[in-house]
Wavefront OBJ file of the C-alpha trace (Angstrom):
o trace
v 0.000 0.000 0.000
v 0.849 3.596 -0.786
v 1.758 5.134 2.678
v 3.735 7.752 4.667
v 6.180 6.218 7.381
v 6.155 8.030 10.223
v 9.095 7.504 12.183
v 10.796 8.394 15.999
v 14.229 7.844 16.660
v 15.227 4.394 17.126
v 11.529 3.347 16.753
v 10.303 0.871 14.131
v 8.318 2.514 11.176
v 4.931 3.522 11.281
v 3.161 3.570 7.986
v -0.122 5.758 7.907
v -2.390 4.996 4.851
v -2.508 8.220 2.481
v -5.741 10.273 2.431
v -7.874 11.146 -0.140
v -7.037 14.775 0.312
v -3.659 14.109 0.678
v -4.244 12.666 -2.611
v -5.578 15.458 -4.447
v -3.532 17.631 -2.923
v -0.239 16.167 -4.551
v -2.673 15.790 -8.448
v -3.860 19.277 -8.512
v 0.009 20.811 -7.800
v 1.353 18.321 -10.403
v -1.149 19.990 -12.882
v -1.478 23.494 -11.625
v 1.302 24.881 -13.637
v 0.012 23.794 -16.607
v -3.682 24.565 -16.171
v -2.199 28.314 -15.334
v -0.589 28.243 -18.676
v -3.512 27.059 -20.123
v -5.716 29.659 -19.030
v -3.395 32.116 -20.135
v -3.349 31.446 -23.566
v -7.024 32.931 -23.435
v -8.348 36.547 -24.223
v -7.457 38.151 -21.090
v -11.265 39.089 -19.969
v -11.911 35.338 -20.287
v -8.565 34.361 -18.354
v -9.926 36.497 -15.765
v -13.226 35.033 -15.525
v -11.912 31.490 -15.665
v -9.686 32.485 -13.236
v -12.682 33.793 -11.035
v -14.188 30.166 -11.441
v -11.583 28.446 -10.427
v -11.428 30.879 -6.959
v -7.510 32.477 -7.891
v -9.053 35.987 -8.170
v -11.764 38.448 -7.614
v -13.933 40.607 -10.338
v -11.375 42.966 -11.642
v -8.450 40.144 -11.177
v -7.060 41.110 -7.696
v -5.283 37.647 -6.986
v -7.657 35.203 -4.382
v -7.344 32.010 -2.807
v -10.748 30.332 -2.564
v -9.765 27.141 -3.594
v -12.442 26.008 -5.702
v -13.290 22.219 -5.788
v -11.220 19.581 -5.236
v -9.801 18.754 -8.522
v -11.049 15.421 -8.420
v -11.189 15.279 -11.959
v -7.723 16.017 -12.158
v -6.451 13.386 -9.838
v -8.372 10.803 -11.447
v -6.433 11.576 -14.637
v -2.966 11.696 -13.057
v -4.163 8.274 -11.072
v -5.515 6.838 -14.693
v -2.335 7.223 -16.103
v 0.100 5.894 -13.025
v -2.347 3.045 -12.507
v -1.089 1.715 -15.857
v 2.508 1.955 -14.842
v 2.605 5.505 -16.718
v 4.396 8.382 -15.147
v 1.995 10.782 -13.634
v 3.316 13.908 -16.465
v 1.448 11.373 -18.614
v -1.683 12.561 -17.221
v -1.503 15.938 -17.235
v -2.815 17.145 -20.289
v -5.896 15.148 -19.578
v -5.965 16.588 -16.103
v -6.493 20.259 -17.354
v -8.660 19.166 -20.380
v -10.936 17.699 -17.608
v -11.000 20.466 -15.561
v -11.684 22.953 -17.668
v -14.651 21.251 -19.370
v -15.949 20.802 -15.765
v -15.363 24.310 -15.037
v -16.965 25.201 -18.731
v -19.973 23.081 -17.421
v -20.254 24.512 -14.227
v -20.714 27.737 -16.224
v -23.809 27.014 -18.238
v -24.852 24.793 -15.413
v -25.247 27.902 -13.114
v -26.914 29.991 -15.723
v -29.639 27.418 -16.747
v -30.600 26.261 -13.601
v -30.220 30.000 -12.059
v -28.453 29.196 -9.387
v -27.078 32.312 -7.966
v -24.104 31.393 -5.664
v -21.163 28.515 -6.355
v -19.406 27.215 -3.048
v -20.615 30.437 -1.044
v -19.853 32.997 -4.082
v -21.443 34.914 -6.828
v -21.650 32.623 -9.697
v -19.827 33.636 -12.602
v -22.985 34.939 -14.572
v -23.583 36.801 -11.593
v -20.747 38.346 -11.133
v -19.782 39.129 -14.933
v -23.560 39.036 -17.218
v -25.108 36.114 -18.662
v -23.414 36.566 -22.182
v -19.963 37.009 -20.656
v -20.621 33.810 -18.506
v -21.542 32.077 -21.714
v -18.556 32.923 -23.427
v -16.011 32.088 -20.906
v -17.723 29.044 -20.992
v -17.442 28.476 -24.861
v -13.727 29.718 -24.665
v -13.116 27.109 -21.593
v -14.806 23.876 -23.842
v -12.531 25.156 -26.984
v -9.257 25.105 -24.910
v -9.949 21.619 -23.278
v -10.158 20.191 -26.706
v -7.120 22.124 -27.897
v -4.930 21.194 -25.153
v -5.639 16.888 -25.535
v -4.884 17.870 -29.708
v -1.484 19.136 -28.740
v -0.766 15.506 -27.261
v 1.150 12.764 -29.122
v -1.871 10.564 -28.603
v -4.188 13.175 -30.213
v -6.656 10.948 -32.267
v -7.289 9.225 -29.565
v -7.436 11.035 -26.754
v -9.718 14.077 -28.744
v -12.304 11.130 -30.100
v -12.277 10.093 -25.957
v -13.080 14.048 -24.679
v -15.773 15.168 -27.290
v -17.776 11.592 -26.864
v -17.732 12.489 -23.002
v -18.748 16.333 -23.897
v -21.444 14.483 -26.228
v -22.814 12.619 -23.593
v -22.720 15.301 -20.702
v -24.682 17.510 -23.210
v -27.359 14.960 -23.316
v -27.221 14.510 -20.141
v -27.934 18.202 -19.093
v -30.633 18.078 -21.956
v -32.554 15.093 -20.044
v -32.453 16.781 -16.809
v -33.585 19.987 -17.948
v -36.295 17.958 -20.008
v -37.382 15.714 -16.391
v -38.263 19.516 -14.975
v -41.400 19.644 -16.985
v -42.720 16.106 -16.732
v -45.162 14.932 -13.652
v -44.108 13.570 -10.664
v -46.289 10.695 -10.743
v -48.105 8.974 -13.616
v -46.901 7.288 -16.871
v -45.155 10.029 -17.795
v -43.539 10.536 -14.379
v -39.457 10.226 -14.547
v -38.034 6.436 -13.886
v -35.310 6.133 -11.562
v -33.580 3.818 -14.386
v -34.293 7.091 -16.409
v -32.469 9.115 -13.769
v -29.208 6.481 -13.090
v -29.181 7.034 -17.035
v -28.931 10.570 -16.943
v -26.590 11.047 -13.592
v -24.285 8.669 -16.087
v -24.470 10.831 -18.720
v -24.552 14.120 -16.819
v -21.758 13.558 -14.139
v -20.968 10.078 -15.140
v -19.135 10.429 -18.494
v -16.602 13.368 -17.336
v -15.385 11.193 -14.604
v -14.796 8.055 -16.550
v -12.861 10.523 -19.488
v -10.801 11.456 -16.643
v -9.582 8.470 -15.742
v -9.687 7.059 -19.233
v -7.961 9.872 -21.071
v -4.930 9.644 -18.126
v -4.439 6.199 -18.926
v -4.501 6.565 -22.628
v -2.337 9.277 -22.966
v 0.283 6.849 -20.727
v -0.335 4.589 -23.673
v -2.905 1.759 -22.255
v -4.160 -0.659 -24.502
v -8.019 -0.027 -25.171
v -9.595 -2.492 -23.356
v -7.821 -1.179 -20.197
v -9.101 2.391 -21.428
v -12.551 1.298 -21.698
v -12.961 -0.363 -18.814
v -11.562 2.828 -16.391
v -14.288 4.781 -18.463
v -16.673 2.426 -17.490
v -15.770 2.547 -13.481
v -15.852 6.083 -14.045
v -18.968 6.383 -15.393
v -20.346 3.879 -12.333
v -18.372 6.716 -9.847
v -19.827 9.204 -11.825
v -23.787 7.656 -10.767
v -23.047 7.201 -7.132
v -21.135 10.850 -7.006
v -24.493 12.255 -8.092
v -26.895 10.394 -6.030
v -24.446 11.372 -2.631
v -24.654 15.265 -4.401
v -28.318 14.593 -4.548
v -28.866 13.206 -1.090
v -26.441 16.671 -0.136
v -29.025 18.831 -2.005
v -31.648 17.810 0.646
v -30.067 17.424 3.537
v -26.504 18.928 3.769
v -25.143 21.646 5.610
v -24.887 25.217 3.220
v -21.695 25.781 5.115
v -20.351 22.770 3.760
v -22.439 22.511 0.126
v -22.210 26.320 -0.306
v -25.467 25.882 -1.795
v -28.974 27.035 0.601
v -30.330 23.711 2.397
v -33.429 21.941 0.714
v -32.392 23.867 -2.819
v -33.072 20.661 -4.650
v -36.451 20.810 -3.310
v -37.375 24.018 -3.704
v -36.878 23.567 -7.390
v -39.013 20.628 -7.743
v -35.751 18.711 -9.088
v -36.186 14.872 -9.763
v -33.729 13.807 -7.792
v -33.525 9.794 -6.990
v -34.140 10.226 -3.166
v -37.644 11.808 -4.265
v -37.958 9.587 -6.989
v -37.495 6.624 -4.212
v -39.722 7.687 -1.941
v -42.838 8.364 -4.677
v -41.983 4.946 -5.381
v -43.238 4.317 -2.009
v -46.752 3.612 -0.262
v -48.871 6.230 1.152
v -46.814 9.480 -1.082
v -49.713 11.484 -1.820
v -48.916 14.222 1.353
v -44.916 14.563 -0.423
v -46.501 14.472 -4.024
v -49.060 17.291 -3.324
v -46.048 19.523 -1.421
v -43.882 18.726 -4.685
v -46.867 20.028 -7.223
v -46.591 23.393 -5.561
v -42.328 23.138 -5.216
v -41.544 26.337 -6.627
v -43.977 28.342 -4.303
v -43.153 26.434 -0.942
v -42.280 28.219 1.877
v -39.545 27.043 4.892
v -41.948 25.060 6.430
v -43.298 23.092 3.266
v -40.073 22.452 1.840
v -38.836 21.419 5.232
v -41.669 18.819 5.751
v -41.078 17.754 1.925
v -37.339 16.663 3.405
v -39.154 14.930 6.195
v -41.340 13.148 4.217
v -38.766 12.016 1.727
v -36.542 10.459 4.358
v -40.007 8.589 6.125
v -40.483 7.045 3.201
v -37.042 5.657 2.474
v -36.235 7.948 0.178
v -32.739 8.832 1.534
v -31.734 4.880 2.535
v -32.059 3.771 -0.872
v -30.704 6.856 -2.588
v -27.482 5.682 -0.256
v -28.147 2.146 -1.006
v -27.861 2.676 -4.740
v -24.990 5.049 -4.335
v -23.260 2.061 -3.071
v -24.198 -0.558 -5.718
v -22.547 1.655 -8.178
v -19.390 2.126 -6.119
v -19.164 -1.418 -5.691
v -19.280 -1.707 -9.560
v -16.577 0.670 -10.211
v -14.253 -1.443 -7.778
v -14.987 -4.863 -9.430
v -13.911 -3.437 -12.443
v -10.896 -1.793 -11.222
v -9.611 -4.818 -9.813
v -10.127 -6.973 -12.860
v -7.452 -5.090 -14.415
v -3.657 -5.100 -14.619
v -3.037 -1.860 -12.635
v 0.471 -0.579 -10.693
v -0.764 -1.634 -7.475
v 0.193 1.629 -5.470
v -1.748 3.748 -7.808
v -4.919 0.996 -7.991
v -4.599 1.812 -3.904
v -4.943 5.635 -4.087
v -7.790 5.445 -7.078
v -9.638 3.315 -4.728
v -9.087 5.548 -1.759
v -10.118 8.829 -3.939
v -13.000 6.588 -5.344
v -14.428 5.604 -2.067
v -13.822 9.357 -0.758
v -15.900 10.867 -3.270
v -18.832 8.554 -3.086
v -19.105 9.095 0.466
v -18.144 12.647 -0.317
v -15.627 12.716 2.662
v -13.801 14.883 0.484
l 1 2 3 4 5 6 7 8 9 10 11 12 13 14 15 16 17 18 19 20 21 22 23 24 25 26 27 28 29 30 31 32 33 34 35 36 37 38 39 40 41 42 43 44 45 46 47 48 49 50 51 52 53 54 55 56 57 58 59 60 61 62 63 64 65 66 67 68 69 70 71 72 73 74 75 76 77 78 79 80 81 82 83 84 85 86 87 88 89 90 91 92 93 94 95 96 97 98 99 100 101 102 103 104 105 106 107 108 109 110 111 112 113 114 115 116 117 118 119 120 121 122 123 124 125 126 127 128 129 130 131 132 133 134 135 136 137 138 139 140 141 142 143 144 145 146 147 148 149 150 151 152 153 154 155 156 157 158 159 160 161 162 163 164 165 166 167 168 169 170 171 172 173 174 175 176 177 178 179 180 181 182 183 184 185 186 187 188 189 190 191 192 193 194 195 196 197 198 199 200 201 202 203 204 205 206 207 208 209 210 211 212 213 214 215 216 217 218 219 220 221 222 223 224 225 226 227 228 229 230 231 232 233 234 235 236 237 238 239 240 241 242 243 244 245 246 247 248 249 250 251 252 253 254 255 256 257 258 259 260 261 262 263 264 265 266 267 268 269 270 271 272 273 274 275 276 277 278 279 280 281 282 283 284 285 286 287 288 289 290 291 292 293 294 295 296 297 298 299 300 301 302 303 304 305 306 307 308 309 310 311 312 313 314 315 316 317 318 319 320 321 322 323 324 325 326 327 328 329 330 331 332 333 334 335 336 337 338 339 340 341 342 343 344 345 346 347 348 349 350 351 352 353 354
């Protein structure tokens, strides 16, 4: 195992098992320099509001440190690419490509679903205009693509980042769509609907990142295909714990105001799960009125949710998925230091300990 000895004078080692954030930590400064120079290849309005996004300065560009994210998207490309004996420089151009097309898609995200605030700041179309956000966003997608182009493995490793962008687009097109359709009824959204959109939606970035690390260290495809696929199973339990977070967890933490989800009328699979369940009509008359409810409504929607089972089987599937990404991890060849950390940062994130 991966570990930090920890030792006193003329006493045995001590090995502590790495952290997840220890983790990250060491990904995001092996990529920050070149994300940096990245971003600065851009007009310098739209370095400075990509900059803004990723918390390194304020409006006007005074310098800031509000550490936006985690970069897990960037560790799980430096991890993709050790895990398959690669050396982690491998993964770097895959690390920033990821990141930026998250940060592009936090962008629009913000905009369509008119979310104000984005870990306890003004959003970015907030901050700048709707049109500027937009563009910074367009810019960002552009110079994710451009920077996997400039790699020896270009084909390959563009054809692996657009199908992901193809499939997150489709998957922010289904849950926009889910908005307008009924809560209950034939029309109502499926939860097998839902795992197929959290795939898509969160799902397919994740599994690029890992993939597009390990094929830029020169895996063979089958290796490639199957870290996509435990990405993409990450990807479904990441948004389920994010969902179950959008209910119940602490602003403080989320950044986002408690019961948000709610308040939107969002199908989220803890609702979904507990409409599924007897006796819903109380929680499916409070959800007709969503946008409208007040403190206490949305508050006794959360109640009702987690009565029903809602939240236990949200966690429940969150867990199914995690336990598929694992099974496929360790039916491959991987370095078995680096299969140690991905696991660690997998587990992490699911749990979202991180």
């Amino acid at each position: 195992m991966t570990s930090t000895a920890l030792r006193r004078p003329g006493a045995p080692a001590v090995h502590a098992p790495i952290t997840a954030p220890h983790i990250l930590r060491r990904c995001r400064r092996l990529a920050a320099p070149a994300l940096t120079e990245a971003i600065g290849r851009l007009h310098p309005w739209i370095a400075e509001m990509a900059g803004y996004a990723l918390g390194r300065c304020e409006v006007g560009g005074a310098p800031a440190d509000h550490s936006q994210g985690k970069g897990v998207r960037q560790a799980l490309a430096v991890l993709g690419a050790e895990a398959v004996e690669g050396p982690a420089e491998a993964g770097v151009p895959g690390a920033v490509a990821v990141e930026l097309v998250h940060t592009f898609s936090l962008l629009h995200d913000d905009i369509m679903d008119g979310d104000a605030l984005r870990r306890g700041r003004l959003a970015v179309w907030k901050a700048y205009g709707t049109g500027p956000a937009v563009l910074a966003g367009d810019a960002l997608f552009a110079l994710a693509v451009e920077t996997v182009a400039l790699t020896p493995q270009a084909g390959g490793a563009v054809r692996q980042l657009t199908t992901a962008l193809g499939d997150l687009v489709r998957g922010q097109a289904d849950d926009l769509l889910f908005a307008d359709r009924p809560w209950t009824g034939p029309e109502a959204v499926s939860a097998g609907e839902y795992e197929t959109m959290a795939e898509r939606k969160t799902g397919a970035l994740l599994g690029c990142a890992l993939a597009l690390g390990a094929r830029l260290a020169g895996a063979p495809d089958g290796t490639v295909a199957a870290l996509d696929r435990a990405g993409r199973h990450l990807g479904v339990a990441f948004q389920i714990a994010d969902d179950v977070l959008g209910i119940w967890g602490d602003p403080s933490v989320t950044g986002k105001p408690v019961h948000g989800d709610l308040r939107q009328g969002k199908k989220t699979l803890p609702v979904l799960a507990a409409l599924a369940a007897p006796r819903s009509s109380e929680l499916t008359g409070l959800l007709a009125s969503a946008p409208s409810l007040d403190d206490t409504g949305v508050g006794r929607a959360a109640v009702l949710v987690e009565r029903a089972g809602g939240r236990t089987a949200a966690v429940r599937e969150a867990r199914r998925h995690l336990v598929a990404a694992d099974t496929l991890l360790a039916g491959l060849p991987l370095a078995p230091g680096p299969a140690v950390e991905l696991r660690t940062v997998l587990a992490a994130l699911a749990d979202r300990t991180i």
